[in-house]
N, C-alpha and C positions, 0 to 999 in steps of 0.2 A: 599272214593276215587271215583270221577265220573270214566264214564270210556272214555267220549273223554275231551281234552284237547283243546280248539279252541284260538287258537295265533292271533288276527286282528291288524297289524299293520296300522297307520294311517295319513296319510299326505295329506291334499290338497284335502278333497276327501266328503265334507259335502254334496257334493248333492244326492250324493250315497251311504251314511254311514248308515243312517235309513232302510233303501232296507234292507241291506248285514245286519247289525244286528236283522231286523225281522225274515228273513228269518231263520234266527238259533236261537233266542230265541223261535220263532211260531214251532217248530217242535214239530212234537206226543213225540218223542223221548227226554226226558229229563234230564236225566244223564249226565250233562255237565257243564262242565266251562268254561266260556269264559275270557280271558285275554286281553283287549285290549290296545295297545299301543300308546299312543300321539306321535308321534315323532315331536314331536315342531309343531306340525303343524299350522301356522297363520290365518285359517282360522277357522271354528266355531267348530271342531271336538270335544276339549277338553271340550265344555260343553256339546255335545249332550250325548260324552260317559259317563258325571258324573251325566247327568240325566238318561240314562238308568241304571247306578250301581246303582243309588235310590232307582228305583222302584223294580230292579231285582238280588236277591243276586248271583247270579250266574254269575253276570258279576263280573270281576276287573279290574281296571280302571290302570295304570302305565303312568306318565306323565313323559315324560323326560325331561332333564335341555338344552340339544342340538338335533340338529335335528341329526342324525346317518346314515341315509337310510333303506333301505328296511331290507338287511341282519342283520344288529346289531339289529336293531327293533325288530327281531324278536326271535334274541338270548339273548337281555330285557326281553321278555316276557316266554322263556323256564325255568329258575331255581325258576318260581312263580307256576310254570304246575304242579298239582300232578293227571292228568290223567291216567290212562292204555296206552291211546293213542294220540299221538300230531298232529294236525290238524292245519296248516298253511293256512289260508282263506285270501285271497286280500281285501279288503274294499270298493273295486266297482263291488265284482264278490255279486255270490249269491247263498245262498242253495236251489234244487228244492223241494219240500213236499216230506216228508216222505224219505230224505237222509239218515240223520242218525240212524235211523230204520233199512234200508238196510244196510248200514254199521255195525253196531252193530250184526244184524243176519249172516252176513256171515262174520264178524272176528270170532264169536260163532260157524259154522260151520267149518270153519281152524284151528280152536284151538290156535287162538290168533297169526298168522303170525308175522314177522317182518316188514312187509311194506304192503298196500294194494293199490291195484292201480284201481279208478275208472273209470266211465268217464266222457267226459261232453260237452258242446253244446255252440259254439261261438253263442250272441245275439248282436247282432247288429242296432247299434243307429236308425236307420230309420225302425225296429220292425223286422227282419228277423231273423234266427233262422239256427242253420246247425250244424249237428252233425257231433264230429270225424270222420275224413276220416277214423281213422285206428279202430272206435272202434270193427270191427271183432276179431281182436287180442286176444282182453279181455275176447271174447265168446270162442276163438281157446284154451287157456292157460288150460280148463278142470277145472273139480271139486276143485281135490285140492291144495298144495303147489309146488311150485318149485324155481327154483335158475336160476340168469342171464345166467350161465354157461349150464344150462338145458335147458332154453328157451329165446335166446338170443335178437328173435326179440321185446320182451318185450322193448329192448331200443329201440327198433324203434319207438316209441310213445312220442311224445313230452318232451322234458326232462325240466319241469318245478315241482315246489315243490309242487304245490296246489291240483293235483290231485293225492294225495296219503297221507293214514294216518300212521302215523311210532312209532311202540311201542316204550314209551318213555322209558323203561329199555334198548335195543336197541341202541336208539340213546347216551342214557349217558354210557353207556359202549365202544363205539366206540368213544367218543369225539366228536360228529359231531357236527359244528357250520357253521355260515354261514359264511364269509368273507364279508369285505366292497367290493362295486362296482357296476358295472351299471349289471354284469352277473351273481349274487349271487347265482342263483338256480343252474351252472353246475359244479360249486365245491361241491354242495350238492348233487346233482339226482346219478352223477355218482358212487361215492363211497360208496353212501350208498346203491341202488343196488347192485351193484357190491360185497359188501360186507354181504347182506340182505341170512342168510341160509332158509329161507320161504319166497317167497312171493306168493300173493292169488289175482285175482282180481276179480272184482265186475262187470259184462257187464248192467252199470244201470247210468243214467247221473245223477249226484249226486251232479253238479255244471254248473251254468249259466257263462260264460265266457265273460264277456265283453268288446265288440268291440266299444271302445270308439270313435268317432268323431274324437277327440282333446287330449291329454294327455296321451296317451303311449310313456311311455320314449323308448322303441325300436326300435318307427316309426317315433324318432325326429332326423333331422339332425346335429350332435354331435361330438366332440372325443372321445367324452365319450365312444364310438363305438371299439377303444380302447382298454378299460377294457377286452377284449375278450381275447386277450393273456394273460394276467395274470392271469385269470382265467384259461385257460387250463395249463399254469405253475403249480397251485396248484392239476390240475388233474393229472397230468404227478407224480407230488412228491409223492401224497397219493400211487399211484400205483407202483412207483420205490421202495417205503418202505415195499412195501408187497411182497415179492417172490413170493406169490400161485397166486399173480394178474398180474404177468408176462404178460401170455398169451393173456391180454386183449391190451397191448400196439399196434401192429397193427392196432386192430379195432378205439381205440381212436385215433391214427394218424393218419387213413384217417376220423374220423369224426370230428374233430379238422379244417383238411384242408377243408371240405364240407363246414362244417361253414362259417367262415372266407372268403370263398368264393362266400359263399349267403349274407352277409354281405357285399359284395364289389359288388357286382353284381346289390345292390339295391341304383338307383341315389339317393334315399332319407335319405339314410343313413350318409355317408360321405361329408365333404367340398372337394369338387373339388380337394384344394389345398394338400390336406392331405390323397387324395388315394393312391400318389406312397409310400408313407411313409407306411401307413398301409398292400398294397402289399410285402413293401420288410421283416417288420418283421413278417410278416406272412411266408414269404419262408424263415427266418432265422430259424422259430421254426420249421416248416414245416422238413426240415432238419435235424437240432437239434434232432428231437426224432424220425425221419425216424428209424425203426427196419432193424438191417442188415439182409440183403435177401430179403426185401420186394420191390414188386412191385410198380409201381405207374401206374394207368388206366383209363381211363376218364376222366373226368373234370379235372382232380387235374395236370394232366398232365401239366398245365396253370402255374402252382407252381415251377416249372421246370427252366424253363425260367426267362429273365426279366421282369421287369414293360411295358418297350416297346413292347417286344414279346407277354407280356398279353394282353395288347392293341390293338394289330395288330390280335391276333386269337378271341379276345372278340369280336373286331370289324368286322372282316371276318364276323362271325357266327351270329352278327347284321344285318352288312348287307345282307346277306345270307336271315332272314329274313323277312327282310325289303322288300328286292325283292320279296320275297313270296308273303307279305301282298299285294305289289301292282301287283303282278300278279294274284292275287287269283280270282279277278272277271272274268280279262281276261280267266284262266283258267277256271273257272266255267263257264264260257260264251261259252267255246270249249268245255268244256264236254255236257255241256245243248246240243249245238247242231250237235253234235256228239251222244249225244243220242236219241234225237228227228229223226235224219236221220235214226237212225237203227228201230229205232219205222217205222219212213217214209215206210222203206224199207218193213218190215213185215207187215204193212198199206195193200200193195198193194195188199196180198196176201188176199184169202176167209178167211170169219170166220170161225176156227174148232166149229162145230153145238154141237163138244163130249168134249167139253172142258171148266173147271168150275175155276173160281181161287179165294180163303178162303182167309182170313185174318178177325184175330181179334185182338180187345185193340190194336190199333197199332201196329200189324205185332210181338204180344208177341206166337203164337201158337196156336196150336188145341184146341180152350178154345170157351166156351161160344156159343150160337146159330148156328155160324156158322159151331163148330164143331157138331152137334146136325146134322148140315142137311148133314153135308158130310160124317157121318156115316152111314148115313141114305142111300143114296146117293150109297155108298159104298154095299150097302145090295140088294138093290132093284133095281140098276140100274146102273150097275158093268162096263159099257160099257164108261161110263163117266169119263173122266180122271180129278180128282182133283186135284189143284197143290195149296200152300200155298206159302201165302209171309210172311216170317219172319224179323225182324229185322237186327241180325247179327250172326255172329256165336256162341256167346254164348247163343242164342233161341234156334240156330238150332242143338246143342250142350246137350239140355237138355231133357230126354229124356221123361221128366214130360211135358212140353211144346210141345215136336215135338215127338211121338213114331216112333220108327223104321218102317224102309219102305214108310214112308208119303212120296210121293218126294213135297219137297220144291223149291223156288229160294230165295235169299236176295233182299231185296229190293235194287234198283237204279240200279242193276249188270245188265247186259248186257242181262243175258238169264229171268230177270224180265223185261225187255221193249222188247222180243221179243214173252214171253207165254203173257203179257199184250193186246201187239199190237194184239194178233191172237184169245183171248179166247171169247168165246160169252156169257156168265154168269159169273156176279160178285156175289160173297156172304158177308158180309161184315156187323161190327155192331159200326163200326167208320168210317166218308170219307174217302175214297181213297185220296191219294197225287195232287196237287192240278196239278200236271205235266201230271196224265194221261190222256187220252184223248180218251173222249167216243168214238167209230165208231159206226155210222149206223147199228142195227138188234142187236146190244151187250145186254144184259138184267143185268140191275144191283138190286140185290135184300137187301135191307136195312134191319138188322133183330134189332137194338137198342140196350140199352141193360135194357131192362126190361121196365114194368108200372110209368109212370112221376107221382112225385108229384112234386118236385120241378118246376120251371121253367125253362125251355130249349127252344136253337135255339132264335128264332127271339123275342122271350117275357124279353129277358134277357135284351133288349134295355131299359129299364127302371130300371135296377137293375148294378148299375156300381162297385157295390163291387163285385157283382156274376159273373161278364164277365168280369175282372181283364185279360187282357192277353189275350182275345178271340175275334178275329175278325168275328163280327157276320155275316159283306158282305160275305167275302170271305166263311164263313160255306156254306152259302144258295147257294152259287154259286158251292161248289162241291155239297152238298144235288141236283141242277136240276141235275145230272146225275141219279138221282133214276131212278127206273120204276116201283118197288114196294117196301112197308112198309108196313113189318108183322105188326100184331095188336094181341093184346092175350085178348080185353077186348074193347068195344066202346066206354069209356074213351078215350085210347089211340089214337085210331082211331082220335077222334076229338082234340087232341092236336095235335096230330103229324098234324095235316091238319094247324092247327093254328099256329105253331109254326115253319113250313116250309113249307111256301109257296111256294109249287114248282109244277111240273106237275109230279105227282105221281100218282097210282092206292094205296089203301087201303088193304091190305091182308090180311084176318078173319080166319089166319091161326092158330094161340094159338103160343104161346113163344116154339120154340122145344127146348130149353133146359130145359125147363120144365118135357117134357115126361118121365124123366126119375122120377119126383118124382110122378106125376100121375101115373104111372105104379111100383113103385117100394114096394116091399114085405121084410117079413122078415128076408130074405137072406141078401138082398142089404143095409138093415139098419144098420143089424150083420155088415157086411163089411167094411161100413162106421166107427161105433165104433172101428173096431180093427184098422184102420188103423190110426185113432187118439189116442191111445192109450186109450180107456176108459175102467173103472171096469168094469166089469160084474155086469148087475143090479143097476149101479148108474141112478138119471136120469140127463140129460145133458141140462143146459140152455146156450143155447144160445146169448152172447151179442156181438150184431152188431152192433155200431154207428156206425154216416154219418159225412161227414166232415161238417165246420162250414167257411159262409162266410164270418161273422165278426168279425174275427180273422185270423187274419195274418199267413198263411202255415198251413191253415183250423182245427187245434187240439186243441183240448177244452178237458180238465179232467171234465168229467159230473159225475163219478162215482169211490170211491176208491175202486180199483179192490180186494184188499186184505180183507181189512172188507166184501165185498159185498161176496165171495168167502167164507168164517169164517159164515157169519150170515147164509146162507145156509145148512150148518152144514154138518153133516157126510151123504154117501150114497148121494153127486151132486157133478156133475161135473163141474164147470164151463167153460165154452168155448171162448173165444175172438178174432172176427176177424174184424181188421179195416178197415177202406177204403181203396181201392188200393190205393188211391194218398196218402195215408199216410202212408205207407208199407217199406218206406227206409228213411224217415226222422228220428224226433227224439221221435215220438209217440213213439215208441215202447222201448226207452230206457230208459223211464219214469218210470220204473217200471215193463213194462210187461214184458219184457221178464226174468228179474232177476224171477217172479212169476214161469214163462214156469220152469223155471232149476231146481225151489227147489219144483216143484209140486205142488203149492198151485194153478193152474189154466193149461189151455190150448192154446196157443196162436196159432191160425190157419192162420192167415192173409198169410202165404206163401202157407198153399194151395194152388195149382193152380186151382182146379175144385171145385168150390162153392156149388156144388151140392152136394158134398160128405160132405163138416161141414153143409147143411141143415137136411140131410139123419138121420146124427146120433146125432142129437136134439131132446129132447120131447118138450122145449119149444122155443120160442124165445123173447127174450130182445132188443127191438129196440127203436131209436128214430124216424127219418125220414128216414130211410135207405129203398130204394126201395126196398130191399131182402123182405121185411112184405108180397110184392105182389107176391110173386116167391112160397114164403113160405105156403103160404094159400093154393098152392096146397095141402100139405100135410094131410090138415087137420088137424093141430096141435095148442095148445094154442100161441096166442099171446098177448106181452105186450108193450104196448107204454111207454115211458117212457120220459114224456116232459115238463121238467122241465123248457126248454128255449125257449118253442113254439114262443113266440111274438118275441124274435130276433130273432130267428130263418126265420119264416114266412118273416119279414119284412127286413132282409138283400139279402133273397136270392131269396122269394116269390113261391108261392104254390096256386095250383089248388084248393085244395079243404079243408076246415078244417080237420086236421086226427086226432083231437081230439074228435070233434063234432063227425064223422065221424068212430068211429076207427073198426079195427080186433079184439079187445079184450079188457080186462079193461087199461085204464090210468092212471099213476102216475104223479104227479109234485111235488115229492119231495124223497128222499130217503129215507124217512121213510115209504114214500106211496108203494113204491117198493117192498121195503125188506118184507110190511107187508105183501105185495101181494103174494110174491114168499112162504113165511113163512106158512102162515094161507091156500093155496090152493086155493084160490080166482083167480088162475091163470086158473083155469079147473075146475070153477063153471057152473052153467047152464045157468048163464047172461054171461059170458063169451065164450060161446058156440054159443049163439044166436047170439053176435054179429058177430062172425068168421060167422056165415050161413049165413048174411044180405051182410058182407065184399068178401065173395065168390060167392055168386050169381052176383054180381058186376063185379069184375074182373078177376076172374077167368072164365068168360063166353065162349072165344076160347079154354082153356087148358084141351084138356080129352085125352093125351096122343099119338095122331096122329100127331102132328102138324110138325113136320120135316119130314114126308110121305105126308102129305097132299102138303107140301113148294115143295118137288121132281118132286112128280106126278104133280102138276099142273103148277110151274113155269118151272121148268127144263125139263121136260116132254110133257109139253102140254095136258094132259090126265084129267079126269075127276072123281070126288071124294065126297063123301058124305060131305058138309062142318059140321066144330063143332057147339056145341051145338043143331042139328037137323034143321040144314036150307038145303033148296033143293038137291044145288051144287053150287062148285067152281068151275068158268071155266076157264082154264087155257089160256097159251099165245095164242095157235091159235083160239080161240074163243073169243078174242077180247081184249086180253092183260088187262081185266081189270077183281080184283076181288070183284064186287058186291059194290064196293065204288071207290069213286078218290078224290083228290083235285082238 
């Protein structure tokens, strides 16, 4: 008896059918059968499926004599199922690697639920990619089992059939079937929920959702539109039959009316002629199973009324916006200059000489260099009032991002265009907003954010995949507000000159968010470990990929995290922290985080302080990820790992070979990796060398003053021994310049 049951129903869909069956034959995970259904389909499906049952016994093949639809298709193919569990897959969607695997270990883990509810990730014809809005849900629901009636917002997740597997003892005890109709999945989601005494979910995208161009039957205009009442008819009955499901009748009559009203709401849904029809049976049901005593609130309140009345408040609240849209310039044109006047106004006023204003990654919090120097700042030079610009209130809100007591403003707000208009030092490791506007004597001090390999700023003009979205004039055009660009290494130095050409000074100050791994002992590393939760005594590798620019929402699977984790064996930890820009897509629902829950790994990516996942590494695993240079303060092993150098190199483009070049030994292949990490080749003595050749290099600024050094000489004016043993750094009143310029 395998233990999933995979149901593919089939119609109209050959250019997509190969896809959606590799995808589930090619899995690690092999316990399965697959049943797929012809539904008459005219077009070439019935031989592709009778050539994969050929070659593949685990396929079966079911040709029907008529075409049926969706639902009967696929209640064809349930009394052929002898799975554990039923798995109803579309034949243009797709499994992502290592689905059913994930699947499989955590029904293992629930002890065989009733229903498991995945997640999964609309792709999109023109290559785009976007993960459920809700899938927090799925991470919210906890370890184990529970019931609709326990955790209700469960239905708040799309109530389609595909992303959920349903014990087939379950379903043949309850009689579930699908119904004919264009709405066949909410005569199924609801009641079997509803009725499910376990269910368990999975926070791991376990299916490709595809956003077809052309050929979704729900985004065609139709009667077929329709079928939606008589599908919630069947809802209403399952649940009039059951007593103990009483309680649920309010919720389904206002999500019934939601429906129906999104449905009407969409011009591309219905014929013109055939909306007030569909209005009035929709307020005939609406009615019909209105529960006595229940309220009616919001939207639905539309349901009330007539088809005209609908009309007349649909259309208000059209126009309403309509007028919006075309005041919105005009409005932003009266705030622009309603804000520029207030700036105007505090223009007039002196610079405060004691006043500093932070902002990093885009107004995310006390993170990164800038927070380095206003700590600093804060210690040595107490007289100076820091203020930070955040984003919104949910930054400012956070107490990981903004600690208590920081005084902050929001950006664009009022009391942000009047501490902008008056502050004389900017700190900052992305531009400023292209709205502010430098004054005369202001010092704007540029800290990056780390050692360039790739290519940045003005070099990217030759690379049109890598500046997708970025306008490289207007960059350079806020970049001339510098006055100075820290440097942590003379590398840097000379890109940053090359790559924004601006009227800058050069500052040989070393990365101060560095300082703290130059200066940090065995205290700070202990620290670091507890607070990621690590064994005592394991050792901790470190894997940082970088994004990728030729691929589309930059994420690339260069490594399976779970083998790679397994081959490392007992007594390691492993750690994974991805790119920020890939921190909220669907990277992370690939698999890691399902890793994070069940403890086979570490997922760091929402630390806010990078510092801390370098702290508590003995090694690090990188591909191109600038952290290699941050890292080498430590003095600790590194491993490149560059298995896609040449696309890599050549989509996005790089200074210098980091192969040729590297911190430590190279891999380009996983076998080359695993051997490495395995056999200790990671912290040999050619591996040492190269870290001493790779640290003399660019770690040449960083020996742990460098946010003292940034105070005292930029902020300060004063005078200071520069790193590495050069004379001195003279600060702004000794000629604004430190020892280089562009």
């Amino acid at each position: 008896m395998p233990r999933f049951s995979v149901i593919i129903p089939c119609f109209k869909v050959q250019g997509f059918l190969r896809e959606c069956l590799d995808s589930v034959l090619e899995q690690s995970y092999r316990d399965i059968e697959v049943i797929a259904v012809d539904d008459r389909s005219p077009d070439g499906c019935g031989a592709i499926l009778d050539e994969y049952a050929a070659r593949d016994p685990r396929v079966t093949v079911l040709h029907l004599p008529e075409n049926v639809g969706l639902g009967r298709a696929r209640n064809a193919g349930m009394p052929h199922a002898t799975g554990d569990f039923l798995f109803f897959l579309d034949s243009d969607d797709t499994l992502t690697p290592g689905a059913l695997r994930a699947m499989a270990d955590r029904l293992d883990e629930t002890g065989d639920p009733d229903v498991l509810v995945f997640d999964y990730a609309r792709t999109y014809w023109w290559g785009g990619t976007r993960r459920n809005a809700l899938a927090h849900l799925l991470a919210d629901m906890g370890e184990g089992t529970f019931t609709a009636a326990g955790r209700p917002e469960i239905l708040d997740l799309l109530m389609v059939v595909w992303n959920k597997v349903y014990r087939r003892e379950f379903v043949t005890e309850n009689g579930f079937e699908f119904p004919p109709g264009y709405y066949e999945d909410t005569p199924w989601t609801f009641p079997v929920l509803l009725s499910a005494g376990r269910i368990a979910t999975l926070d791991r995208i376990c299916l490709n959702y595809r956003q077809r161009r052309q050929g979704n039957i729900l985004s065609t205009t139709s009667r077929k539109h329709f079928d939606i009442h008589d599908q919630y008819e069947r809802v209403f009955a399952f649940v009039g039959a059951r007593p103990e499901l009483a309680v649920w009748r309010p919720w389904l009559h206002r999500k019934m009316g939601e429906h129906c009203l999104d449905i009407l709401a969409k011009p591309d849904r219905l014929p013109p002629a055939d909306r007030a029809e569909f209005f009035r049976l929709t307020t005939r049901m609406f009615r019909r199973h209105r529960p006595e005593g229940t309220s009616v609130t919001g939207e639905l309140r539309l349901l009330e009324g007539g088809y005209p009345a609908y009309l007349l408040k649909r259309g208000a609240g059209r126009a309403a916006r309509e007028l919006g849209r075309r005041a919105l310039p005009v409005s932003r044109a009266a705030a622009g200059r309603l804000g520029q006047g207030w700036s105007a106004l505090h223009a007039r006023r002196p610079l405060d000489p004691h006043l500093v204003v932070y902002s990093a990654f885009s107004h995310q919090g006390v993170l990164g260099d800038p927070a380095a120097v206003y700590r600093k700042a804060r210690e040595i030079a107490p007289h100076l009032r820091g203020v930070w610009v955040v984003a919104g209130e949910e930054e400012a809100a956070d107490p990981a991002l903004l600690p208590e007591g920081v005084e902050h403003v929001l950006l664009d707000s009022t009391r942000y265009r009047e501490i902008t208009a008056r502050a004389t030092y900017f700190v900052n490791n992305v531009n400023w907003p292209g709205t502010l506007v430098k004054r005369p004597g202001s010092v704007h001090i540029h800290t990056h954010q780390g050692t360039p390999l790739k290519y940045m700023g003005a070099d990217l003009r030759d690379k049109p995949g890598a500046r997708h979205g970025l306008d490289v004039p207007q960059m350079l055009r806020r970049a001339d507000r510098w006055d100075h660009s820290l440097v942590a290494n003379r590398h840097s130095e000379l890109v940053w000159e090359r790559a924004y050409p601006c009227h800058f000074a050069s500052a040989r100050t070393g990365s101060p968010r560095n300082d703290v791994l130059v200066g940090a002992g065995p205290a700070e590393c202990a620290a670091a470990r507890d607070r990621l939760g690590i064994p005592p005594g394991n050792t901790v590798v470190l894997y940082a990929p970088t994004r990728r620019e030729y691929r589309r929402g930059g994420h690339v699977d260069r490594l399976d995290l779970a083998r790679f984790a397994e081959d490392l064996g007992p007594g390691h930890t492993l750690v994974v922290r991805l790119h920020p820009s890939l921190a909220t897509g669907p990277a992370r629902g690939l698999g890691l985080a399902d890793l994070h829950r069940r403890g086979v790994l570490r997922d760091a990516t929402d630390e806010p302080h990078v510092e801390t996942v370098l702290l508590a590494s003995d090694v690090l695993v990188t591909d191109y990820s600038a952290l290699m240079f941050d890292y080498a303060c430590l003095d600790r092993p590194i491993v490149v790992h560059a298995d896609d150098w040449a696309a890599y190199s050549a989509s996005r483009g790089t200074y210098f070979d980091i192969t040729a070049e590297p911190p430590g030994p190279v891999s380009r292949s996983y076998r080359e990796l695993a051997g490495l990490l395995v056999s200790g080749g990671w912290r040999d003595a050619e591996s040492a060398r190269l870290r001493a050749a790779f640290r003399e290099r660019f770690c040449t600024y960083d020996d742990g003053r460098a946010a003292e050094r940034v105070v005292r000489t930029l902020l300060l004016g004063e005078s200071m021994p520069s790193a590495a043993g050069r004379a001195r750094v003279p600060g702004p009143a000794a000629g604004h310049d430190l020892l280089a310029s562009s």
